[in-house]
C-alpha positions as CSV (number, residue, x, y, z in Angstrom):
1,X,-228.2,83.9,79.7
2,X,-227.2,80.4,78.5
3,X,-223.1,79.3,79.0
4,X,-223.6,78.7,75.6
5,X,-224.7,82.4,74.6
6,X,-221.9,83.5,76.9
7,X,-219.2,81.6,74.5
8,X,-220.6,83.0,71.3
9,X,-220.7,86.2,72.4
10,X,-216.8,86.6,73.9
11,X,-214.0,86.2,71.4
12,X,-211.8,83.4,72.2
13,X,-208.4,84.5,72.7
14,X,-205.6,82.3,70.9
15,X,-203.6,79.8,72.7
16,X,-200.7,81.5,73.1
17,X,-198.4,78.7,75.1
18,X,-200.3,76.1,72.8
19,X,-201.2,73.5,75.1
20,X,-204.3,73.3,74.2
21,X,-203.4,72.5,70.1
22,X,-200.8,69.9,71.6
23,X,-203.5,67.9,73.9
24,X,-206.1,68.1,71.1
25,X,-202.8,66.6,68.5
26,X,-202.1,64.1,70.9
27,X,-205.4,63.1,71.1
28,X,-206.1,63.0,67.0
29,X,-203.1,61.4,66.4
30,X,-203.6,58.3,68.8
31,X,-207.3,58.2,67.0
32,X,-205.4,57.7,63.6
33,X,-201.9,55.8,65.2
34,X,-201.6,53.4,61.9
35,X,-202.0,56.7,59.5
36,X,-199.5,58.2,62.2
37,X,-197.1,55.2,62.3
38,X,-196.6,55.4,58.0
39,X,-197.1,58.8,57.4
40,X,-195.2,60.0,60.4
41,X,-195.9,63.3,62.3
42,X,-195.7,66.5,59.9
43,X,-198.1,64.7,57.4
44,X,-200.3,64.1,60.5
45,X,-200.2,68.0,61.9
46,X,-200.7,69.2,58.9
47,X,-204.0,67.0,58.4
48,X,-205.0,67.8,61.6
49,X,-204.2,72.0,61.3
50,X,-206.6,71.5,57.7
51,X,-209.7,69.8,59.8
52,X,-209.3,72.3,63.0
53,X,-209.2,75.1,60.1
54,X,-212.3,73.6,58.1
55,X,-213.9,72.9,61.2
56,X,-213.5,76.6,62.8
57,X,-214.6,78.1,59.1
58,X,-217.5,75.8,59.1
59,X,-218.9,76.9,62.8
60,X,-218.1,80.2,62.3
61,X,-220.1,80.3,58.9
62,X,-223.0,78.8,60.9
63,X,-222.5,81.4,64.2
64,X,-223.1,84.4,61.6
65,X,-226.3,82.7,59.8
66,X,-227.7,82.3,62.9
67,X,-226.8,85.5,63.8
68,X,-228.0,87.2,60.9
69,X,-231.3,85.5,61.2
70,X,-231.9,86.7,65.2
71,X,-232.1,82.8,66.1
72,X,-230.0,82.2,69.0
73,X,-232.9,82.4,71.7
74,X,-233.9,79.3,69.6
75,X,-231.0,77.8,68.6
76,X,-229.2,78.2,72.0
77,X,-231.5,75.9,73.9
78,X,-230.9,72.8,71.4
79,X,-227.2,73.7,71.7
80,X,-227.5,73.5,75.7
81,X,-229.5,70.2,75.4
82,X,-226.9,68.4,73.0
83,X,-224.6,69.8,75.9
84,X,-226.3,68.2,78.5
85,X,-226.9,64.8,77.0
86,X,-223.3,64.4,75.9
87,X,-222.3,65.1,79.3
88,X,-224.4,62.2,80.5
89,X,-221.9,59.9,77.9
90,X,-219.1,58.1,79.0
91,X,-217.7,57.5,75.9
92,X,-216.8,60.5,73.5
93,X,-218.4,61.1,70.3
């Protein structure tokens, strides 16, 4: 079984000490400093909580047509070659 297969099939549990959220702020924050700099910090978390929301609504919407469909064992290997090939990046997407 894929690592990929593995990650849709367990249920993430939340972040309880919320390190993660902060590292993942810090990092959308410095990719928008001159939004950051007039806007200032609340405007910014509460642009980046809206795109981590949309963005989990979106995947999850796509997880349960693929589900519904029985097309992981096709899906799963384009998922683990995207994987692999971003891997071999230096730079992030």
């Amino acid at each position: 079984m894929s690592q990929n297969r593995r990650l849709v099939d367990c249920r993430r549990p939340d972040d309880s000490d919320g390190r993660l959220q902060f590292t993942h702020f810090e990092r959308f924050s410095e990719c928008y400093k001159p939004v950051y700099k007039i806007m200032g910090e609340r405007f910014m978390r509460g642009l980046y909580q809206q795109l981590i929301t949309e963005l989990q609504r979106s995947i999850q919407a796509e997880v349960s047509e693929i589900s519904e469909h029985g097309q992981f064992e096709r899906a799963l290997p384009k998922l683990d070659k995207m994987e692999q090939e971003s891997e071999a990046r230096s730079e992030p997407a």
